[in-house]
C-alpha positions as CSV (number, residue, x, y, z in Angstrom):
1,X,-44.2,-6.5,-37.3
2,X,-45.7,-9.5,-35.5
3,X,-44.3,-8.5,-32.0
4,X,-45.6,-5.7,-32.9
5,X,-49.1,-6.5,-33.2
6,X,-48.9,-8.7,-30.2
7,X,-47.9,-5.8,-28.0
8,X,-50.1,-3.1,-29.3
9,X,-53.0,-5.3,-29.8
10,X,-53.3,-7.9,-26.7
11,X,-56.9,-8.2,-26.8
12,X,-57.7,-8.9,-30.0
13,X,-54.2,-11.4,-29.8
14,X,-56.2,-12.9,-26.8
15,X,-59.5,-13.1,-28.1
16,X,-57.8,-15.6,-31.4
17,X,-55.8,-17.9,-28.5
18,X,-59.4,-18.0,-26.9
19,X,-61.1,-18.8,-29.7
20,X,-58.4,-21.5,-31.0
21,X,-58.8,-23.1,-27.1
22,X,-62.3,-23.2,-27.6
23,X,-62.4,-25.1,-31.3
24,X,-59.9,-27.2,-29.9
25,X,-61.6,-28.1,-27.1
26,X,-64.7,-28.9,-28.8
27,X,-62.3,-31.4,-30.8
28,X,-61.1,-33.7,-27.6
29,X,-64.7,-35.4,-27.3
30,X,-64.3,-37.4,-29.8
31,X,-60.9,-38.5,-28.8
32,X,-59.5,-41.9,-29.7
33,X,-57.0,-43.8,-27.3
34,X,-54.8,-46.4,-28.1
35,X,-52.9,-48.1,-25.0
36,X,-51.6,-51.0,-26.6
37,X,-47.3,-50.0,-26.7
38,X,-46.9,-52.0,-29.7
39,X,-48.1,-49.2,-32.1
40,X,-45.0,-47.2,-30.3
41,X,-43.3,-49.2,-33.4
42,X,-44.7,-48.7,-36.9
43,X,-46.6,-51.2,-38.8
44,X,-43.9,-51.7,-40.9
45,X,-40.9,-52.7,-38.2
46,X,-39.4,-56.2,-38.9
47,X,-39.6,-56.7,-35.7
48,X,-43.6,-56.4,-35.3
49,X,-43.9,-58.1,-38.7
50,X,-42.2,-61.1,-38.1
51,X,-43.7,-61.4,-34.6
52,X,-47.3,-60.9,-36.4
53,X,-46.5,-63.4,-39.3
54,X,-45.3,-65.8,-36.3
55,X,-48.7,-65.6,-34.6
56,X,-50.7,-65.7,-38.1
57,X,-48.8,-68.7,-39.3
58,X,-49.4,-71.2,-35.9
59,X,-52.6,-69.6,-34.7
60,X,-51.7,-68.5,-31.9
61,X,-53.8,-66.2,-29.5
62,X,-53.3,-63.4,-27.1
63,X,-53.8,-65.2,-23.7
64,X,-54.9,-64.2,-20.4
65,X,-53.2,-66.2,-17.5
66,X,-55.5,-67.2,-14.5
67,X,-52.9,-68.4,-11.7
68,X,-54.1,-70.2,-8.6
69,X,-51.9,-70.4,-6.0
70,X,-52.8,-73.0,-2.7
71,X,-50.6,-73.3,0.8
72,X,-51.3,-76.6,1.0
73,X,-52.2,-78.7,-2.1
74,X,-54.3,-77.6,-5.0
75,X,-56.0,-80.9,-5.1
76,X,-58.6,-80.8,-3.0
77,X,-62.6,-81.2,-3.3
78,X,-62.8,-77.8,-2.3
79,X,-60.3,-76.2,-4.4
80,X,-60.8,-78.1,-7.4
81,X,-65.1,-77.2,-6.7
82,X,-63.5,-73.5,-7.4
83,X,-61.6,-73.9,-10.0
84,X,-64.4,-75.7,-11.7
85,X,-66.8,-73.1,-11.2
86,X,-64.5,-70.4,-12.1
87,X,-63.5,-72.1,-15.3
88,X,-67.4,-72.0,-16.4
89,X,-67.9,-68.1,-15.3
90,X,-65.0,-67.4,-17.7
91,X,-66.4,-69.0,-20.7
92,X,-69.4,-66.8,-20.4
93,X,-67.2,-63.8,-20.8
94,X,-67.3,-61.9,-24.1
95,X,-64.1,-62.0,-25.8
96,X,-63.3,-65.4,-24.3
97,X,-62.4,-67.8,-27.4
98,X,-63.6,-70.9,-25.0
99,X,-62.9,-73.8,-27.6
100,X,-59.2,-73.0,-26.9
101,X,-59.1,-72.4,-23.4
102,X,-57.4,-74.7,-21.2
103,X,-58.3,-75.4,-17.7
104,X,-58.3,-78.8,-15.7
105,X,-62.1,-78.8,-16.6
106,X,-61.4,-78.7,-20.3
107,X,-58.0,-80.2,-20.9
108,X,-58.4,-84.0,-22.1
109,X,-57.6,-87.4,-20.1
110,X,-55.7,-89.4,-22.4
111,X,-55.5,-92.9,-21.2
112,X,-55.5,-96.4,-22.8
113,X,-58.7,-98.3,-22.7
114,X,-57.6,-101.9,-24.0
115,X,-54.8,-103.1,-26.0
116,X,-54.9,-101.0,-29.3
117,X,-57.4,-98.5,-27.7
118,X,-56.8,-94.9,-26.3
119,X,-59.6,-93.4,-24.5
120,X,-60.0,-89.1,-24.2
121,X,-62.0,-87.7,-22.2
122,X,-62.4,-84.5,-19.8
123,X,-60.3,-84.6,-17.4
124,X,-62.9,-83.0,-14.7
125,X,-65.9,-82.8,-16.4
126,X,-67.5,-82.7,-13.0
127,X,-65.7,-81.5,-9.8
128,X,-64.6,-84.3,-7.4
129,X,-66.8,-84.2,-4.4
130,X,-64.4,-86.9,-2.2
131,X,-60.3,-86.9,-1.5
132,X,-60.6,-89.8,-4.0
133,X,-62.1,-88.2,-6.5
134,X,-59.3,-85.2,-6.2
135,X,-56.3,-87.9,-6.0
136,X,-57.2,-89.3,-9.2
137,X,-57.2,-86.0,-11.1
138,X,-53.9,-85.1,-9.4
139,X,-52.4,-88.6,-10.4
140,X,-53.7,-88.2,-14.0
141,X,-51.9,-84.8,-14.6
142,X,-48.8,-86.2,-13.3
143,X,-49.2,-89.3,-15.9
144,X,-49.6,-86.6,-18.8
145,X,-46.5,-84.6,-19.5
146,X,-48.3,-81.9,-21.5
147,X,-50.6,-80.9,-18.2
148,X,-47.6,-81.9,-15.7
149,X,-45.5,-78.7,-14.3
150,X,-47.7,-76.4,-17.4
151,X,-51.0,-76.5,-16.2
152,X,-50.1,-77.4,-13.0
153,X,-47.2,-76.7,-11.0
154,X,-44.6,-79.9,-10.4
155,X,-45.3,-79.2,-6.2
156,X,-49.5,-79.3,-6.7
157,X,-49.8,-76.2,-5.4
158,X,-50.5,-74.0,-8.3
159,X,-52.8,-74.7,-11.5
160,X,-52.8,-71.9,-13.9
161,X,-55.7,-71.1,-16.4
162,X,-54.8,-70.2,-20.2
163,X,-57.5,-67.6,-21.2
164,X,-57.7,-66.5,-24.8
165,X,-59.3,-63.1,-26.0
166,X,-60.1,-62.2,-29.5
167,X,-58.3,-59.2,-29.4
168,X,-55.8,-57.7,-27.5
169,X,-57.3,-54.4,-26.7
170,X,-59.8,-56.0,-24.9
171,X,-57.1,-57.7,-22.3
172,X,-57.9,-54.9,-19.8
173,X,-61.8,-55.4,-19.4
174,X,-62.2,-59.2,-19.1
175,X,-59.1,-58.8,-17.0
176,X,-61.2,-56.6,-14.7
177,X,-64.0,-59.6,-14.9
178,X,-61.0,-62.3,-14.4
179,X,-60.7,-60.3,-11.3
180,X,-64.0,-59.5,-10.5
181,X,-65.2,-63.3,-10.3
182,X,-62.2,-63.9,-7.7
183,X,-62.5,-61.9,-5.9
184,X,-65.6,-63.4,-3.2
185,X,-63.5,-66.5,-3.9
186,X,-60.6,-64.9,-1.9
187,X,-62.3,-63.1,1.1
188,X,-64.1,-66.9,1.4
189,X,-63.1,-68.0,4.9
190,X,-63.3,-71.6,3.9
191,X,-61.0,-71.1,0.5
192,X,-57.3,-70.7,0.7
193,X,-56.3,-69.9,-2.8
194,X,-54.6,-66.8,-4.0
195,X,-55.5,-65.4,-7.4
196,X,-52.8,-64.1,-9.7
197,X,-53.6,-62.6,-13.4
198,X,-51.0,-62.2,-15.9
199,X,-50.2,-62.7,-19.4
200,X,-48.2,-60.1,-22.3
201,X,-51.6,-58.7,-23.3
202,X,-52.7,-57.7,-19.5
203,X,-49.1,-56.6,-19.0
204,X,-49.0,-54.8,-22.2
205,X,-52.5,-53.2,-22.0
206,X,-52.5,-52.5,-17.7
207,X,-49.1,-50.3,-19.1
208,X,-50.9,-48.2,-21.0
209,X,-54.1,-47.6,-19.4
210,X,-51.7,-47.0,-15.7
211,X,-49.5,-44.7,-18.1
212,X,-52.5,-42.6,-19.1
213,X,-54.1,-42.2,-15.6
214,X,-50.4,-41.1,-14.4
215,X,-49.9,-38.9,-16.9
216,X,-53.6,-37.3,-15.9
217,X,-52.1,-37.0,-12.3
218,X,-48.2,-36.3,-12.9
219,X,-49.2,-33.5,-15.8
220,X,-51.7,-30.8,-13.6
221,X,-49.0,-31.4,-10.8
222,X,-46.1,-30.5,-13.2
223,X,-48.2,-27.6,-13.9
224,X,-48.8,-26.5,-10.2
225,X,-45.3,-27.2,-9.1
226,X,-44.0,-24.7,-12.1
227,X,-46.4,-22.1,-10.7
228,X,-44.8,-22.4,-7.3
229,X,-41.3,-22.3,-8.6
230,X,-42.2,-18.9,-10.9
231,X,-44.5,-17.5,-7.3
232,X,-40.9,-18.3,-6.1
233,X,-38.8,-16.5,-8.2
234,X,-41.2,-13.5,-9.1
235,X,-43.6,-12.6,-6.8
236,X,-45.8,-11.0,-9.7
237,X,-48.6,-12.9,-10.4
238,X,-49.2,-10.8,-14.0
239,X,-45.7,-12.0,-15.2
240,X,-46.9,-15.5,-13.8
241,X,-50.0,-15.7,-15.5
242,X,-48.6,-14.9,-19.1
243,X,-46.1,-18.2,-19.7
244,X,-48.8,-20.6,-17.9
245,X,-51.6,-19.4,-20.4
246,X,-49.3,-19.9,-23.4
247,X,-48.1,-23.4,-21.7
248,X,-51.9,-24.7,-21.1
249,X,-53.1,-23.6,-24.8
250,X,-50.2,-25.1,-26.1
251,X,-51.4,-28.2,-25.4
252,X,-54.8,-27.9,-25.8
253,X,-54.6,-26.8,-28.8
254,X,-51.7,-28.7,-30.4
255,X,-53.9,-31.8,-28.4
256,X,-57.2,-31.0,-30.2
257,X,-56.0,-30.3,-33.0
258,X,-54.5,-33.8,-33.2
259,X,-58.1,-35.4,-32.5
260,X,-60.2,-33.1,-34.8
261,X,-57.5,-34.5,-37.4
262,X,-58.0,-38.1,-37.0
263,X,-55.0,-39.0,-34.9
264,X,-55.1,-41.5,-32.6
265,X,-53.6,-40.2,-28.8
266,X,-51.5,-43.3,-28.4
267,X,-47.9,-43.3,-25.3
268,X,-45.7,-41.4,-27.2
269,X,-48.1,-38.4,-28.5
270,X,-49.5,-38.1,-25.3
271,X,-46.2,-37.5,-24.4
């Protein structure tokens, strides 16, 4: 009886997949995407609980990793005038947590004053303007075993900056201001470092915003190349026409439908 009513009465059967393309299209504007591939696991996995409770129990934050790579040696006036600089622009961004970011210009000096005294201090609370001034910060982070080969690399040619966000999700835009702020530092004729930005939230959240941008190329291809291969094999555009309309309101409607319900469009529903 169905078949039936599909082949006798195509336009009203038409008219209905229209109509269900339409509401399901007005649906998709208030769409809700979620990049981050740990919610590929539900809430309740061991494994994401443990690695939660871990995080909860020693505070510890999503970083951003700000790597700064020299040919030479990291510890000059000029390089070290950078790294200053850069170290203040980053504090200014929202989402930074800055009283637990570490950086050369925020890590402390820890050094013994007199007999039964210890001294902290910043260990470059002002960039060095002299070779001096540059030595003495380089000597310093070799004396202190938490900044030696962490901070900075055992060769003095790297220093890395430990960034840490709020939140995860937001990984992806002050990563794009990370990068944004280096970038006139590299094209500077007078500056030989290299930039680098890493760190398991960028990693995690550049995943799923590449994966969603491929998808919006890879899936209209997919799409195109199918019509090809039925052109092809048929040569009728009619036949054609009838399997790629059912294909494309498939998915919008199964897609809006998802959205209109409250469903977050995370990797694997997009899928």
């Amino acid at each position: 009886a169905l078949i039936n009513i599909a082949l006798t009465k195509p336009k009203a059967i038409y008219g209905l997949l229209l109509a269900m393309v339409v509401v399901s299209l007005l649906m998709i504007p208030s769409l809700n995407i979620d990049t981050d591939p740990e919610n590929m696991l539900s809430h309740d996995a061991p494994a994401r609980v443990f690695h939660n409770q871990v995080k909860q129990d020693f505070l510890m934050r999503d970083m951003i990793v700000l790597g700064a790579v020299s040919q030479q040696n990291i510890f000059t006036p000029e390089a070290l005038q950078t790294l200053h600089q850069l170290s203040q622009q980053i504090l200014l961004i929202d989402g930074v947590i800055d009283q637990d970011m570490l950086s050369l210009s925020l890590v402390d000096n820890i050094r013994q004053e007199s007999e039964g005294t210890i001294r902290f201090e910043y260990l470059m609370k002002q960039a060095p303007t002299t070779a001096a001034g540059s030595l003495a910060i380089q000597n310093a982070v070799k004396r202190l075993p938490m900044l030696d080969n962490t901070l900075v690399s055992g060769d003095g040619k790297a220093i890395a900056i430990y960034v840490p966000i709020e939140a995860k999700d937001m990984s992806y835009a002050i990563a794009e201001q990370i990068r944004a702020l280096t970038e006139p530092l590299t094209s500077s004729e007078n500056n030989d470092l290299a930039f680098h930005i890493t760190g398991l939230p960028v990693a995690e959240d550049q995943f799923g915003y590449e994966m969603f941008v491929q998808m919006g190329i890879a899936a209209p291809l997919a799409g195109l190349a199918i019509f090809i291969l039925l052109w092809f094999f048929f040569r009728n555009l009619a036949l054609i026409y009838a399997p790629m309309i059912v294909a494309m309101a498939t998915v919008i409607i199964i897609m809006g439908s998802l959205i209109g319900a409250g469903f977050t469009v995370h990797i694997m529903s997009s899928m």
